[in-house]
N, C-alpha and C positions, 0 to 999 in steps of 0.2 A: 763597422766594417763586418762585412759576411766572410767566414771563413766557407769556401770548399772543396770538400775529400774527392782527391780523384779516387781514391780507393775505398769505397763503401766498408767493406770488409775492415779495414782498419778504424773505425767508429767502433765498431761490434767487436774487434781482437780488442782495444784498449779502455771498452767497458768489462768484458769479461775477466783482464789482464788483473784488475784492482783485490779480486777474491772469487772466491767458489760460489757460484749462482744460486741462489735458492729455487726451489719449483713455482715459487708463485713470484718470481722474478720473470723467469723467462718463462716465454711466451714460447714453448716449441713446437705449435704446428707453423708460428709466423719465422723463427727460426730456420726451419725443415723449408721454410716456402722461397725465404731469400735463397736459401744455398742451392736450390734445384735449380732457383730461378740464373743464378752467376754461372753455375754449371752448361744452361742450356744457352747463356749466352757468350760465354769463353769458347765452347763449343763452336756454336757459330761463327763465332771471329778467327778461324781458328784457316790456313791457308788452301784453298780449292784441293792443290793435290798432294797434300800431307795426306799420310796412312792413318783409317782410323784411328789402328792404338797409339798410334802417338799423337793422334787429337785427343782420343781421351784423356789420355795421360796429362795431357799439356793443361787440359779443361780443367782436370781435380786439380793438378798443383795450382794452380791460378785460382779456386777457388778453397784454398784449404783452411783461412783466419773462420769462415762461416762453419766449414763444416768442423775445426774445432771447437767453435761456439756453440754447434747444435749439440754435438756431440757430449759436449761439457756440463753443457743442461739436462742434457737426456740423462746423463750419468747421476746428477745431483739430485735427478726429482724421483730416480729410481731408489736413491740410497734416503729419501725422505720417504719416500712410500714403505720401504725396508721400514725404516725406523717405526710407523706409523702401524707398522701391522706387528712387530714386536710388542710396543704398549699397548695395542689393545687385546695381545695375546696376556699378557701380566694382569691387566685391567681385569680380564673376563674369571684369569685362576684366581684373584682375590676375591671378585666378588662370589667364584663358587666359593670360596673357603668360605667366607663370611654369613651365608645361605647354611652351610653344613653346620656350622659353627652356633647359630640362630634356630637351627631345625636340631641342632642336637642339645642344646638349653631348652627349648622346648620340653624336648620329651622329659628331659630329667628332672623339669618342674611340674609337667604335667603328673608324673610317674610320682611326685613326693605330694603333690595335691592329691591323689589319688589312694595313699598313703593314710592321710590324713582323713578323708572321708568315713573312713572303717572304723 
């Protein structure tokens, strides 16, 4: 038996519902692409002489599970890029330390061979 959603959007709320998305979970320009696309078609469904704002208005609430979801992702793959440029900020001051640390054994062995020559 085939289950199906009249409500697309509730697919994508009650995958996101489960935990925090990772960045290489969601897919957010395919995201961004659903939510424009339910936006532009709530819009349209939306009655001849209803006032804009309250078309649009009518369009985002009706389309609000996706732009949660994109939104949700957008947030999660910003706070992985966060993370991602913190460690290689850490990464980069060890490896100078460790160069300084190697360049300055150096010298002190070069300086005591040097010592020893005389």
């Amino acid at each position: 038996m085939r289950v199906r959603w009249k409500h697309p959007g509730l697919v994508m709320l009650l995958t996101f519902a489960s935990g925090p998305a990772t960045a290489e979970e969601a897919d957010l320009a395919a995201l961004e692409t659903r939510w424009h696309a339910c936006v532009r078609q709530a819009f349209g469904a939306q009655p001849l002489g209803m006032e804009r704002r309250a078309a649009q208005r009518a369009a985002l609430a009706a389309c609000k599970p996706q732009e949660d979801a994109y939104v949700h992702a957008m947030l999660a793959a910003q706070e992985a890029e966060a993370r991602a440029r913190a460690t290689r900020g850490v990464l980069a001051r060890a490896r100078d330390w460790a160069l300084a640390a190697a360049g300055s054994a150096r010298a002190t062995v070069g300086g005591l061979v040097d010592r020893l020559r005389w």
